[in-house]
C-alpha positions as CSV (number, residue, x, y, z in Angstrom):
1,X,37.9,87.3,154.4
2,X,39.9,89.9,152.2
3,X,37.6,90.8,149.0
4,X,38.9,89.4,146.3
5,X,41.0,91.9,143.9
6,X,39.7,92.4,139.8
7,X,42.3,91.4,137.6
8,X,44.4,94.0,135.9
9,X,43.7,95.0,132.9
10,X,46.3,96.8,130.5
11,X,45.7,100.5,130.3
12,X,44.4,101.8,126.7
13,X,46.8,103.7,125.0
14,X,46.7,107.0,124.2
15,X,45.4,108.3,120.9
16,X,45.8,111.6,118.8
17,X,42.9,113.2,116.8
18,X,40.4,111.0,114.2
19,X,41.4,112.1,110.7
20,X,39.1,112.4,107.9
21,X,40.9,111.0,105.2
22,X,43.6,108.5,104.2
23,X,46.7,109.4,105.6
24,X,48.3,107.8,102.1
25,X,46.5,109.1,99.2
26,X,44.1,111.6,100.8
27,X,41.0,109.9,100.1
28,X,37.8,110.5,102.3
29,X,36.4,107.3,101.5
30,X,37.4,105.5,104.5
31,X,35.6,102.1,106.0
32,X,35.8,100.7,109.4
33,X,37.6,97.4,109.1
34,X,38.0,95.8,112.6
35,X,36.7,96.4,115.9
36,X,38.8,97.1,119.0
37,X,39.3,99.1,122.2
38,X,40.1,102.3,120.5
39,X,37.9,105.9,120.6
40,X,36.4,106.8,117.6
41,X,34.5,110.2,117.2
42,X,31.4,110.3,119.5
43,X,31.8,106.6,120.1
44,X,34.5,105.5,122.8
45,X,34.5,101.8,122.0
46,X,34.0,102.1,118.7
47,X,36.7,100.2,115.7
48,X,40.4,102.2,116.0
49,X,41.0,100.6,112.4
50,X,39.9,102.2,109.0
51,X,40.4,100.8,105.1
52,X,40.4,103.2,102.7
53,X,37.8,102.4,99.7
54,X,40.4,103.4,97.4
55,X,44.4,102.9,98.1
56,X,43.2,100.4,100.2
57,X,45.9,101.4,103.0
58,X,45.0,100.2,106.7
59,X,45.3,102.6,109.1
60,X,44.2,103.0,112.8
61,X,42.0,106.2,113.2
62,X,42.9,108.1,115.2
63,X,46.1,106.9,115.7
64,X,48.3,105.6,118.3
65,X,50.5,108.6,119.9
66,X,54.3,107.6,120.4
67,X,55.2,105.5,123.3
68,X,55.3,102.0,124.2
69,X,52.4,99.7,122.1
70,X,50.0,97.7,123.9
71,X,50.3,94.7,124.9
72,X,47.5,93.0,123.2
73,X,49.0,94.8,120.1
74,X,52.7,93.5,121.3
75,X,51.9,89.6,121.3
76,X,54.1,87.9,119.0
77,X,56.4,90.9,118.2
78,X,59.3,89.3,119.2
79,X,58.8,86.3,116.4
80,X,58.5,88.6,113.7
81,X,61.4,90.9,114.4
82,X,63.8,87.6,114.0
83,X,61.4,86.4,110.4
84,X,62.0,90.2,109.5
85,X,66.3,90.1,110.4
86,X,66.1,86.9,108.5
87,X,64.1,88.4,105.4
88,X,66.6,90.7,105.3
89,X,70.0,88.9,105.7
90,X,69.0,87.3,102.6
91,X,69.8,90.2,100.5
92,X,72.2,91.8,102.6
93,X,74.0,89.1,105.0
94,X,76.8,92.2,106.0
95,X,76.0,95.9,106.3
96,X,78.2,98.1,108.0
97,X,75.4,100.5,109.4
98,X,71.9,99.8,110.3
99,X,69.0,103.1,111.1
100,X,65.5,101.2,112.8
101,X,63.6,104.1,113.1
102,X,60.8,104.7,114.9
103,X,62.6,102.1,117.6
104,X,61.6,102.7,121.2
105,X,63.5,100.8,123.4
106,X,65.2,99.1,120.2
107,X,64.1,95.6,121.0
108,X,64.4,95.4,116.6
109,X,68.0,96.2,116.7
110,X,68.8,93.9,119.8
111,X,67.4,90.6,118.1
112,X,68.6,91.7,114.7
113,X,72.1,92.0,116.6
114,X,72.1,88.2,116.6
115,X,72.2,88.1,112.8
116,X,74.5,91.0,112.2
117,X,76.9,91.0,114.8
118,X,79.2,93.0,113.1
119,X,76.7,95.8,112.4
120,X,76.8,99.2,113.9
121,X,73.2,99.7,114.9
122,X,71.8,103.4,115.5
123,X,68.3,104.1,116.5
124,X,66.0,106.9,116.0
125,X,62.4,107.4,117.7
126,X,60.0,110.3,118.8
127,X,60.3,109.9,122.2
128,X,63.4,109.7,125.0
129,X,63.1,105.7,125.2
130,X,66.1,105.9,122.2
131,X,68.2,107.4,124.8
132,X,67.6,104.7,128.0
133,X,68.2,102.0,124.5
134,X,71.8,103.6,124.2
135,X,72.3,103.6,127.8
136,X,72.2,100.0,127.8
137,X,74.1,99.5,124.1
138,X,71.2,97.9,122.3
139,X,72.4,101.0,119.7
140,X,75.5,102.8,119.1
141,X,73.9,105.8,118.2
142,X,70.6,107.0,119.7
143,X,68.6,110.2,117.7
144,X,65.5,111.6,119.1
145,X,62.8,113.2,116.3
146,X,61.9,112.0,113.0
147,X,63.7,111.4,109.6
148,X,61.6,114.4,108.6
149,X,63.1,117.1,111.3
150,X,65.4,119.0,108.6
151,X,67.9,118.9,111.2
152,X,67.9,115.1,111.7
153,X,67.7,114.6,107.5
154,X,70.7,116.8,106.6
155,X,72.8,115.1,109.5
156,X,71.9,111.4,108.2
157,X,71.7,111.6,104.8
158,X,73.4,108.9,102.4
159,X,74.6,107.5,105.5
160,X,73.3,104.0,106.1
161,X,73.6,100.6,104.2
162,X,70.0,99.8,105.9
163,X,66.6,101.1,107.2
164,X,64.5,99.7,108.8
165,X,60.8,100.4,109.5
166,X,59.1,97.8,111.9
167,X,55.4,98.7,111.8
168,X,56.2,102.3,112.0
169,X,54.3,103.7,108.8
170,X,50.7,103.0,110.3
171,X,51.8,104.9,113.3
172,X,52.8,108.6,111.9
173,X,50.6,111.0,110.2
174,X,52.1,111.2,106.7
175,X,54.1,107.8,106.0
176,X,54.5,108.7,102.5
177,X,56.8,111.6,104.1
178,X,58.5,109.3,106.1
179,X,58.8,106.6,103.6
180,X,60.9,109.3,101.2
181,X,63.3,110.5,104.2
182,X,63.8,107.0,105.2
183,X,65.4,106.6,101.1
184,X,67.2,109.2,101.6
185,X,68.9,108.3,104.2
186,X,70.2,105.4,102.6
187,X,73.3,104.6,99.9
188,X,73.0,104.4,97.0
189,X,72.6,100.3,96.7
190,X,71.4,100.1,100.3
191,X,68.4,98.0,101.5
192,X,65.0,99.0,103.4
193,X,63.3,96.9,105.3
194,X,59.3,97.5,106.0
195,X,57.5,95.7,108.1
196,X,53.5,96.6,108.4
197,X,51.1,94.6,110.4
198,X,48.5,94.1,107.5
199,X,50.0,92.6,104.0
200,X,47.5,94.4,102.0
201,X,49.2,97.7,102.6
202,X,52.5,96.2,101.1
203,X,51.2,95.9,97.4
204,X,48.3,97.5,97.1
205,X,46.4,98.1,93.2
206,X,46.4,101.8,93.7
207,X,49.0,103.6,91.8
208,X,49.8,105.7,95.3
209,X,50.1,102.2,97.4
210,X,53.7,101.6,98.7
211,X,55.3,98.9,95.9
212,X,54.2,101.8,93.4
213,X,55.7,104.2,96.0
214,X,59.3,102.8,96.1
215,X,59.8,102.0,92.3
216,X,58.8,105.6,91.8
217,X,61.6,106.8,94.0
218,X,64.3,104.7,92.4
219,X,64.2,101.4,94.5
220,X,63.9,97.8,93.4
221,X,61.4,95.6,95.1
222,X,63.4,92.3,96.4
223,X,60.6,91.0,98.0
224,X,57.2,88.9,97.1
225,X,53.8,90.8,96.9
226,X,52.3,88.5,99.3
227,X,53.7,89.0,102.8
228,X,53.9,91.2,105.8
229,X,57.1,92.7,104.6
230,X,59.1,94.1,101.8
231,X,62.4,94.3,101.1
232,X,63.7,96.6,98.5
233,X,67.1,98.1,97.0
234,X,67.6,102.0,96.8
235,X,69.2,101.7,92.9
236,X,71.9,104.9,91.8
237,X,69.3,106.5,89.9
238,X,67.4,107.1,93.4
239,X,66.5,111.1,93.5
């Protein structure tokens, strides 16, 4: 009799270095939140999520490197990318061009795609996956980098009626960064989308915290303060 084979088990993701302090406001006071089956400094199994005391932004630590999420992390992903089309057809039911950054295969922009048919998708990511996503026209346009590359900024700027960021801030290093080159990549009037995994990060009572962020920079808020994602309107006066 053949020995019975252990059942696969998803690999765990890679992660980059544990950071110190809040990747939002710079704050040291940071607070393991959750427990999980991410490395943590001198303690492999330890929590990969961290709250901090005082923006109150949820972050993993360290984080997730690009590439493909896990599939524990995955479950449901597909459900909120059509809530998060929907959320956004409200306020803009036809833009002519659409940026989902940080898209990987752009499984975003191909169920979004059945509530804007007539928008012109692009896609932008950190890794090559962009490239197999245009291959197979799930986006028109494929970019690889980050709005930040000066390169990628100058080339995109003012040029999209909507941005999208699907759980991409509590991936990269500096999302305030990224937040601002996401803005200004957009018209003036045009919409961004945000999507984070933890609804406490959208609203948050620190005067740093993203609401505060984006009606600093010129946008309107669209959106309700309760939610996993937030709508809002880049206005003329936008820097």
């Amino acid at each position: 009799m053949s020995a019975t084979s252990a059942p696969s088990v998803p690999p765990v993701p890679p992660y980059g270095p544990y950071r110190e302090d809040c990747p939002w406001c710079g704050s040291r006071r940071l607070r393991a939140r959750l427990r999980g089956d991410g490395p943590r400094q001198g303690a492999p199994h330890r929590s990969p999520v961290e709250r901090c005391a005082d923006c109150r932004h949820v972050f993993r630590n360290p984080p997730l490197t690009p590439g493909p999420e896990h599939p524990l992390v995955r479950a449901g992903v597909r459900f909120r990318h059509r809530l998060a089309a929907r959320a956004l057809y409200r306020h803009c039911p036809e833009p002519e061009s659409w940026l989902d950054v940080g898209t990987g295969d752009a499984e975003f922009p191909r169920t979004a795609r059945t509530h804007f048919p007539y928008t012109a998708f692009d896609g932008l990511d950190a890794t090559h996956r962009v490239l197999r996503a245009r291959a197979v026209e799930r986006v028109e346009e494929a970019f690889v980098g980050r709005l930040t590359d000066p390169h990628i900024a100058a080339r995109l700027r003012e040029r999209y009626d909507v941005v999208s960021l699907f759980q991409y801030l509590e991936r990269v290093v500096d999302p305030r960064a990224e937040l601002r080159a996401a803005l200004r990549v957009l018209r003036p009037g045009g919409h961004l989308l945000v999507d984070v995994a933890d609804p406490r990060r959208l609203l948050p009572v620190h005067p740093l915290g993203l609401g505060a962020e984006l009606v600093a920079q010129g946008c309107t808020i669209l959106t309700g303060s309760r939610g996993h994602r937030v709508v809002a309107r880049k206005d003329g006066s936008a820097p």
